[in-house]
C-alpha positions in Angstrom: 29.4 163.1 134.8 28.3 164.6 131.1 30.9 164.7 128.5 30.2 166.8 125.2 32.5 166.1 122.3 32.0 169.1 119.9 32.0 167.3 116.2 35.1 169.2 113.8 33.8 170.7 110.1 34.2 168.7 107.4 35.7 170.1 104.1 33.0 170.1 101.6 32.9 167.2 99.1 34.0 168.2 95.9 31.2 168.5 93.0 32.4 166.8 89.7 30.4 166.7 86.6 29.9 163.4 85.0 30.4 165.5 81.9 33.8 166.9 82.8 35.4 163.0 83.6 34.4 161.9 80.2 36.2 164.5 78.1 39.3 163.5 80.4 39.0 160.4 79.7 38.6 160.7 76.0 42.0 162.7 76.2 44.3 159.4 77.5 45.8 157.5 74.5 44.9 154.0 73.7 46.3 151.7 76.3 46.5 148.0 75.7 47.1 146.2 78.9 50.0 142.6 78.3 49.7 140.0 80.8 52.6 138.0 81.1 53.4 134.9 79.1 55.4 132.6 78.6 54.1 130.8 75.5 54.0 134.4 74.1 57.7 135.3 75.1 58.6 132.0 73.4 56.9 132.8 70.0 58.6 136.5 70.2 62.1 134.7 70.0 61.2 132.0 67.2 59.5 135.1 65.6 63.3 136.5 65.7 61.1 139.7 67.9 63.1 139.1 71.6 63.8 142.9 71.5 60.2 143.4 72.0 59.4 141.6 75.2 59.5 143.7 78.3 61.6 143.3 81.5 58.4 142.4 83.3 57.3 139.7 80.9 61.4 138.4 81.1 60.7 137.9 84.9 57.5 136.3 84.7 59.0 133.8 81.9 61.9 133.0 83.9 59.8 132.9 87.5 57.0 130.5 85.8 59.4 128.6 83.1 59.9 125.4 85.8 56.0 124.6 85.7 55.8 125.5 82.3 58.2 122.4 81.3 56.4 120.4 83.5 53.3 121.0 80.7 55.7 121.1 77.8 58.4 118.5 79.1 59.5 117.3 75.1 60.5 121.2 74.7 61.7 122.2 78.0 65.7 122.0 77.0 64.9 123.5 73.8 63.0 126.3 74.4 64.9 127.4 77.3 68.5 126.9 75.5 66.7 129.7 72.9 66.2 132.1 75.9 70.4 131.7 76.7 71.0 132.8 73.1 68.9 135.4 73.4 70.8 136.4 76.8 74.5 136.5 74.8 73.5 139.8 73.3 70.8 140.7 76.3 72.9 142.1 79.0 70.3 142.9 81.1 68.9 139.2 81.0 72.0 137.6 81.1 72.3 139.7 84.6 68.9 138.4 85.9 69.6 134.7 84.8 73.7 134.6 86.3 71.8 135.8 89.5 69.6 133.3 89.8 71.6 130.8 88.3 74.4 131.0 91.5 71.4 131.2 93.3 70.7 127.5 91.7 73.8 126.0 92.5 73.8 126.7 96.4 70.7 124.8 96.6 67.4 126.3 96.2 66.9 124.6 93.4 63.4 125.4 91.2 62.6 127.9 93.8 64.6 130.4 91.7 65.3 128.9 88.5 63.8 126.4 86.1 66.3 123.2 85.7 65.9 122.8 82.3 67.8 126.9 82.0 70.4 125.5 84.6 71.1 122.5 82.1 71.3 124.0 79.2 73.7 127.1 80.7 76.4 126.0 78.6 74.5 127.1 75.4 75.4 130.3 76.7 78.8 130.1 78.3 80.5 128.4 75.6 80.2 131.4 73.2 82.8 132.8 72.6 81.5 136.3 73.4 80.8 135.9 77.4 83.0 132.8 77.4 85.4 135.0 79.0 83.9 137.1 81.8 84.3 136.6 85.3 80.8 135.6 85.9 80.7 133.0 83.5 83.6 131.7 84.5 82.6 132.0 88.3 79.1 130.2 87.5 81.3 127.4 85.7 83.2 127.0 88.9 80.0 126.7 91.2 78.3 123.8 89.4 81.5 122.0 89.6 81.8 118.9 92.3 84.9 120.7 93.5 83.6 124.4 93.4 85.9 126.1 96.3 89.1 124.9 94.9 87.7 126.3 91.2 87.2 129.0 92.9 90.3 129.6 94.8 92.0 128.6 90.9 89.9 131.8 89.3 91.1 133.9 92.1 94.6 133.0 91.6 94.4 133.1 87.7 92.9 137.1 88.2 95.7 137.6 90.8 92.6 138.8 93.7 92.2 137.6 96.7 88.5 136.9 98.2 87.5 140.4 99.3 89.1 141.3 95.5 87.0 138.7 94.0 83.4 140.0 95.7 84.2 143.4 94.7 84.2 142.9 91.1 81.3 140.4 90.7 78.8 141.7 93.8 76.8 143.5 90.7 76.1 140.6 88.8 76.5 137.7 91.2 75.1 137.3 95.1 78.2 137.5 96.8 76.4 136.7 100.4 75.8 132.7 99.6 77.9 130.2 101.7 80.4 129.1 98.6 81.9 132.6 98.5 82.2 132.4 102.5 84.1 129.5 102.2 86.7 130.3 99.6 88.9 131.4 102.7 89.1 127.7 103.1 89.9 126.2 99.8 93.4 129.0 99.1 96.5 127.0 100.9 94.6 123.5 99.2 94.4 124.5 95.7 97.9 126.7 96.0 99.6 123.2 97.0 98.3 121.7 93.4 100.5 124.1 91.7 103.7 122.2 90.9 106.2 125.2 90.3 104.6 128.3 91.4 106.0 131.7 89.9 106.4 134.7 91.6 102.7 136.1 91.3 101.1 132.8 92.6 103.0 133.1 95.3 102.3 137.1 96.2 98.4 136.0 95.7 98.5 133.6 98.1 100.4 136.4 100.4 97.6 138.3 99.7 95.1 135.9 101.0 96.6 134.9 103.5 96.8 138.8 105.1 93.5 139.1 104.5 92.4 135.9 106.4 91.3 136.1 110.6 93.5 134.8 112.8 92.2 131.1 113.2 91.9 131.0 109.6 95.4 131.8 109.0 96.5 129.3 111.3 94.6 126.7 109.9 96.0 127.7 106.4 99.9 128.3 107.1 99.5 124.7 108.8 98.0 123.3 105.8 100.8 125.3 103.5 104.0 124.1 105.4 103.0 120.5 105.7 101.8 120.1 102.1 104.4 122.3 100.0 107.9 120.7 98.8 111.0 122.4 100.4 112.0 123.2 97.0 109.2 125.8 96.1 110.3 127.3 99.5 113.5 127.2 98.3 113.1 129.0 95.4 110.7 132.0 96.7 112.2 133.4 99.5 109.6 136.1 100.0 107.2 133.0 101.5 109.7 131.7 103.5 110.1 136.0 105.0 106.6 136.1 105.2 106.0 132.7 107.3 109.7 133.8 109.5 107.8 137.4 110.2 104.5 136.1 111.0 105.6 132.6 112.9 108.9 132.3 113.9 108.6 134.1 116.8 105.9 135.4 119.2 102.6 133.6 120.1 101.8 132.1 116.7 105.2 130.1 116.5 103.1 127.9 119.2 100.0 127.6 117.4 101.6 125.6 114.8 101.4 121.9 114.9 104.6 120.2 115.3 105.4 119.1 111.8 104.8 123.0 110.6 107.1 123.9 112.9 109.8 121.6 111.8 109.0 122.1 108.5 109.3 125.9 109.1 112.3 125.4 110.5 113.8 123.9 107.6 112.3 126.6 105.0 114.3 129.5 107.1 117.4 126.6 106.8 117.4 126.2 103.7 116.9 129.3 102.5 120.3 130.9 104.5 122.4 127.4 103.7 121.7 128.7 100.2 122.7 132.2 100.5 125.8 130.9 102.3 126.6 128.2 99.7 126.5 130.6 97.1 128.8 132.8 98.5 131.4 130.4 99.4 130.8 129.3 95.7 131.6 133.1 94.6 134.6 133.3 96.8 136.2 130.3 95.4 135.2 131.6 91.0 135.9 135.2 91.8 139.4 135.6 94.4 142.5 134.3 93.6 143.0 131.9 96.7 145.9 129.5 96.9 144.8 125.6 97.3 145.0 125.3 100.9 142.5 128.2 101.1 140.3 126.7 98.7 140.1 123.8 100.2 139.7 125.0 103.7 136.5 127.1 101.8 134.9 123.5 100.6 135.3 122.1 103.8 133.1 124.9 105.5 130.6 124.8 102.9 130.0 121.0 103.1 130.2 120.6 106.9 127.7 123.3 106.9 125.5 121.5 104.6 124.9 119.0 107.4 122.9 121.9 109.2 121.2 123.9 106.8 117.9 123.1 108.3 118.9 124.7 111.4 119.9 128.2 110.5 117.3 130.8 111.3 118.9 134.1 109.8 122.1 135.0 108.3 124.7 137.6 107.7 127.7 138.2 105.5 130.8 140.4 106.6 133.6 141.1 103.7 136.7 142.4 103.8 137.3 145.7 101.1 139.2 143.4 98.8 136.3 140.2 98.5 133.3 143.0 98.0 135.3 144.4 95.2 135.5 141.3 93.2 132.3 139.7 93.8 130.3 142.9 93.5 126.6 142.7 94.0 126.1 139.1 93.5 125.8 137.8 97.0 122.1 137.7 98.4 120.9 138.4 101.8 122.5 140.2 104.5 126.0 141.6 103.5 128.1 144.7 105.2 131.5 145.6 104.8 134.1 143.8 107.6 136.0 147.1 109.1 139.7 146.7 108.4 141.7 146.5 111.6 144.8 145.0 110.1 143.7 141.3 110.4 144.0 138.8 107.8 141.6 139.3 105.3 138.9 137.0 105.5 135.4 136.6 105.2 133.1 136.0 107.8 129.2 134.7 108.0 127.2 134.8 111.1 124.6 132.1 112.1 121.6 132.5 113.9 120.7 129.0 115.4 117.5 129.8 117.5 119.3 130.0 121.1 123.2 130.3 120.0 125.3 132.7 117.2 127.9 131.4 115.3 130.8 133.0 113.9 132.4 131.2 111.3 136.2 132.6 109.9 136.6 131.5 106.4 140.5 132.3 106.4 143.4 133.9 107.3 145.2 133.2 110.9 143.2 131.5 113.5 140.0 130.9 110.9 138.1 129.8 114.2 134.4 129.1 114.4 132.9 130.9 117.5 129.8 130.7 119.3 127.9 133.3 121.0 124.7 133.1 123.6 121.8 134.1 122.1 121.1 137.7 124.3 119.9 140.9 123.7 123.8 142.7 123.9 125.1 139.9 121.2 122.1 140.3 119.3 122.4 144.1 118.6 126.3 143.9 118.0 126.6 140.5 115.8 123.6 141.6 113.8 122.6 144.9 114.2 125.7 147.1 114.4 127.1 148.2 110.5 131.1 148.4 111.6 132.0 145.0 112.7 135.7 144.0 112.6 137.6 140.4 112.8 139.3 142.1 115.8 136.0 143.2 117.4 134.0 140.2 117.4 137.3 138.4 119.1 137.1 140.5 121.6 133.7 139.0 122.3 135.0 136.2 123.3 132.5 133.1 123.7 132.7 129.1 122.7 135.4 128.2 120.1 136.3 125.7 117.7 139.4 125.1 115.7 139.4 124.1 111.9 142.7 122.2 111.7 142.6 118.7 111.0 139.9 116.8 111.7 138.1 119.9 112.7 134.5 118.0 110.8 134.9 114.8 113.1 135.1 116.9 116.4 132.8 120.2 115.4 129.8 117.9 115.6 129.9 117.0 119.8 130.8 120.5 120.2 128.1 121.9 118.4 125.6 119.1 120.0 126.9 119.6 123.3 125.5 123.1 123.0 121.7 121.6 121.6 122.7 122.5 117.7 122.1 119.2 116.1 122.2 118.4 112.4 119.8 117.6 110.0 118.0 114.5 110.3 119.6 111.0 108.6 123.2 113.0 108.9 126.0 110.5 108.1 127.7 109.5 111.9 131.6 110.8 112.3 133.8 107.7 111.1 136.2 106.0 113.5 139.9 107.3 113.9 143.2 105.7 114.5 145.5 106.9 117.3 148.2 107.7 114.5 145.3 110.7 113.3 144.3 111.6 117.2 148.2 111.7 117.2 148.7 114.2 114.4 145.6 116.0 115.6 146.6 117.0 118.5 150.2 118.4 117.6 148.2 120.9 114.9 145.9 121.6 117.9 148.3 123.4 120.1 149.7 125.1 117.5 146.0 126.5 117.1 145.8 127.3 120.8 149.1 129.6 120.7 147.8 131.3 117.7 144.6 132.4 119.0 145.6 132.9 122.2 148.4 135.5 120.4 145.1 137.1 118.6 142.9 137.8 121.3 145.3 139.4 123.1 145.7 141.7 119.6 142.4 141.9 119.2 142.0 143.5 123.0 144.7 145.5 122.6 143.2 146.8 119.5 139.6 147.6 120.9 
């Protein structure tokens, strides 16, 4: 079988005269060709003439400076702390020597820069007219033996967290190696260190945190609740809202270790024993209360005291006449107690985890009462605005008297219902039959009385 190919035309080849290509090329100005140096970018800065060398010759310098000192060892230091000078008012080369300088300090070493330029960096960054920016400072940080906690420090100091930080250096600095990563890892750590945070410190590390995935949180809010004091809790109750919303409940509330738990547990405590404390405390400076009343008022506030690190939430009821006086003092959770011709009183609901307590401060009655915690008492004890004394005695439940010796005998009740005090609470001390005696005669005077206002308080609602 014959195949023929037919051959395609051919453009014709050009004819250029010799003649023509030298008047063109006697046209082109005079061009001098520089091959890099670095010996002759060195002599340009002594000469004081560093504005004349190129970009290109700046990269050859820097990319051939490591085997140049290994020629010139006696001026390695010097010569390249002349080239950082020259940098301070050389923004483009500071840019190309920062880069490679972080580059440095995650380990590669002479593969990107010279050593003698990494050593003699602080030439550059002490001056007081790059001293200051972020770079510098973040360069500082990575040549440090404890460079993710300096890191985690700058961040705090510029109020960013780690996506922050990368956004405002990823022009000048390669954002992509391991150290930046890992600065996740080093926020809870260096946030403990911090002896009395303020406010801001403590919405960075909020901040952080939100940003973090979920393992990494957990990891962190572990690290955070076993390592922080309860008084920085104490005093910033935004953390402890944070930690209640995010772990108290739900799947993450298991994914702490035990001690956070417990720990977290005493944060929420703390921070509602306070708000309750200081309202007691404003009852007893702002009303006019006779002794008796007074007294009955420290009493509740000091039993109390002996389960602060129980309480999980908190609200505050007042009679008309009690929000008058105290005004907008009180913090947390305060509505207005409907009247319904009761005694005035105030009242504070506990939330214990699986039980509510009602506590009466005064008038008739002045019971503690304690609920199930359900759905139904949920949305009424804490979700409904226009709560009465009357109504929430009509809810019935558990109840305890406060006549006397009410603080020895509160304590089994309240146990025998799995609410136990703090830890290292002082025992109940031993009574004579004389005080059992006079105990039980006040008692069922109690009964009568609250058996008298229950039946009100139905007939009411």
């Amino acid at each position: 079988m014959n195949l023929q190919f037919s051959i395609p035309s051919l453009p014709e080849t050009p004819q250029c005269s010799p003649n023509h290509l030298i008047r063109l090329a006697s046209n082109l100005p005079d061009a001098t060709i520089s091959i890099p140096n670095v010996d002759k970018v060195l002599e340009a800065i002594k000469q004081g003439k560093a504005d004349q060398v190129n970009q290109l010759e700046w990269i050859y310098c820097i990319h051939a400076k490591a085997q140049w000192d290994q020629q010139n060892t006696d001026r390695s230091l010097k010569t390249s702390a002349a080239i950082w000078k020259v940098a301070i008012s050389n923004l483009w080369l500071q840019h190309q020597l920062l880069w490679r300088l972080a580059l440095y300090y995650n380990g590669l070493q002479e593969q990107v820069l010279a050593q003698s330029l990494a050593e003699s960096f602080d030439i550059f960054a002490n001056s007081d007219l790059v001293s200051h920016l972020l770079p510098v400072q973040i360069i500082r940080a990575l040549r440090n033996t404890q460079a993710g906690r300096e890191l985690a420090k700058i961040a705090c100091e510029q109020r960013v967290n780690r996506t922050e930080l990368l956004n405002q250096i990823r022009e000048y600095l390669p954002v992509w190696i391991p150290l930046f990563s890992q600065l996740i890892e080093y926020i809870t750590p260096y946030f403990t260190t911090i002896v009395s945070p303020n406010q801001q410190q403590v919405k960075w590390l909020l901040s952080c945190l939100d940003e973090m995935s979920d393992s990494q949180q957990i990891q962190a809010v572990n690290h955070l609740l076993t390592n922080v004091s309860n008084d920085i809790a104490n005093n910033h109750s935004l953390l402890v809202d944070w930690l209640r919303s995010n772990y108290r409940n739900g799947e993450n509330w298991y994914k702490l270790s035990e001690p956070a738990r417990q720990k977290l547990r005493e944060w929420i405590g703390g921070i509602s024993y306070g708000d309750f404390q200081n309202l007691v405390n404003l009852i007893l400076n702002k009303l006019d209360l006779q002794n008796f009343e007074s007294n009955r008022l420290c009493s509740r506030r000091d039993f109390w005291a002996n389960y602060s690190n129980r309480f999980e939430r908190f609200r505050i009821l007042l009679p008309k006449t009690s929000q008058i006086a105290i005004g907008y003092e009180i913090q947390g959770d305060v509505d207005l107690l409907e009247d319904d011709g009761s005694d005035p009183t105030e009242v504070c609901i506990f939330d214990f985890g699986e039980w509510f307590v009602v506590e009466f401060f005064r008038g008739k009655g002045s019971e503690t009462r304690l609920f199930p915690k359900n759905s139904r008492n949920e949305q009424i004890l804490f979700g409904e605005s226009t709560l009465s004394v009357k109504r929430i005695r009509c809810l019935g439940g558990d109840k305890h008297d406060h006549v006397f010796l009410w603080q020895e005998f509160s304590p089994t009740w309240l146990k025998n219902h799995g609410i136990l005090p703090n830890l290292n609470t002082q025992p109940s001390r031993n009574l004579t039959a004389d005080k059992l005696r006079q105990r039980e005669s006040k008692l069922k005077q109690w009964k009568k009385e609250i058996e008298y206002l229950e039946r009100e308080a139905k007939a009411y609602v």
